[in-house]
C-alpha positions in Angstrom: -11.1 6.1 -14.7 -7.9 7.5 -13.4 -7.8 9.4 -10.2 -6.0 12.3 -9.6 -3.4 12.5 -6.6 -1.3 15.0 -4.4 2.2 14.8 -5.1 2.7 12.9 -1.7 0.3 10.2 -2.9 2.0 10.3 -6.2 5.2 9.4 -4.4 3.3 6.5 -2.7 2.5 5.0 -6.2 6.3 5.1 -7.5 7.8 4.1 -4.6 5.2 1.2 -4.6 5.9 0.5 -8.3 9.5 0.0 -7.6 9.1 -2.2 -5.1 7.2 -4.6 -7.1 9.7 -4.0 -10.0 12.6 -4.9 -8.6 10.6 -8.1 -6.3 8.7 -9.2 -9.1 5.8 -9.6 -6.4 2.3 -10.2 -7.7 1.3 -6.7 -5.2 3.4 -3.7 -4.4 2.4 -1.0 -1.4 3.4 2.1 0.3 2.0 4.1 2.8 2.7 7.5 4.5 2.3 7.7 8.3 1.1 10.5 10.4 4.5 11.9 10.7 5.4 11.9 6.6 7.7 8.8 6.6 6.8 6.5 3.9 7.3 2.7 3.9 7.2 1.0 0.6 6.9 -3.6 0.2 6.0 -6.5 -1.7 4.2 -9.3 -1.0 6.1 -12.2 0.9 5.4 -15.7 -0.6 7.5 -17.9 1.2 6.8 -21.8 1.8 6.8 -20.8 5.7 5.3 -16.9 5.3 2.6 -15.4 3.5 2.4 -11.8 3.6 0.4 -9.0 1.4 2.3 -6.6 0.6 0.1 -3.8 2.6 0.5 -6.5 5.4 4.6 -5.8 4.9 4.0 -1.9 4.7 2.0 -1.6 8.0 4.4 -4.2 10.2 7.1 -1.4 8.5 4.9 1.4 9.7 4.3 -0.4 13.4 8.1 -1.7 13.6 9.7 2.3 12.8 7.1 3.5 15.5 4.4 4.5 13.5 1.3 6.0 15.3 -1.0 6.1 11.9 -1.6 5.8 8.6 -2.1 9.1 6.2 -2.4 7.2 3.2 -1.7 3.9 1.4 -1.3 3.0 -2.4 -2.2 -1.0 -3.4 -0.6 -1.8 -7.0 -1.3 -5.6 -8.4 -1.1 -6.9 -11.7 -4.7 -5.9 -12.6 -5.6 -3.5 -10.3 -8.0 -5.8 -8.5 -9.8 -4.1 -5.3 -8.0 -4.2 -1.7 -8.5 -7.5 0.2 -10.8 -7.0 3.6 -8.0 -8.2 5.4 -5.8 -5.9 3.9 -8.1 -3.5 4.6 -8.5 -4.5 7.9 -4.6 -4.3 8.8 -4.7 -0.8 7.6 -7.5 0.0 9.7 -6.0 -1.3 12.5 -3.4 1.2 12.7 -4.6 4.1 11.0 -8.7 3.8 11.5 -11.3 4.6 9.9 -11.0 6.5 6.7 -7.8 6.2 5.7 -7.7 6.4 1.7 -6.0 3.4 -0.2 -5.4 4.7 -3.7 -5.8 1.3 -6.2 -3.1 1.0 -9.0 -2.5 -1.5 -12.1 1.1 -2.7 -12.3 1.8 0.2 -14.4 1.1 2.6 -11.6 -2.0 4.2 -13.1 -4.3 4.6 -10.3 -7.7 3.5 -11.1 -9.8 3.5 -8.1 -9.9 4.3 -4.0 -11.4 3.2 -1.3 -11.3 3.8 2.2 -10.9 1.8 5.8 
């Protein structure tokens, strides 16, 4: 199945697939916060830091200020589901029912769920 999206979440995905691209991270993510701005990151896989890569977007989104999340887009090399915990991060800042738009490397979005 491939979902449809608004432009804005389209964005998400590209800016998403980039950042994977040019990482060569196993996960790529952006998000949109309430006030439009858009953070886009890659999963951090150091010996001393291990990060998701929605983890990196919303300690973006919370560093810039951020006061909520709008929307997020999760891309991975198979477009597995979202993590609870990465779930839970984005539920910490944006609540409940925020939409996080599931994407295979690629970029073709294949699923949603919610927080």
């Amino acid at each position: 199945m491939t979902e449809s999206l608004s432009a804005e979440d389209h964005k998400l995905v590209v800016l998403a697939r980039s950042t994977r691209a040019r990482t060569g991270a196993p996960q790529g993510a952006a998000l949109r916060d309430l006030d439009g701005r858009t953070y886009a990151a890659a999963t951090v896989d150091l010996p001393s830091l291990q990060v998701s890569a929605l983890g990196v977007a919303v300690a973006m989104a919370v560093t810039s200020g951020a006061r909520g999340v709008e929307a997020a887009v999760l891309l991975t090399a198979e477009g597995e589901g979202a993590s609870e915990a990465d779930l839970a991060v984005v539920r910490d800042l944006g609540g409940p029912g925020v939409p996080v738009h599931l994407a295979d490397q690629r970029g073709t979005v294949g699923g949603r769920t919610t927080t």
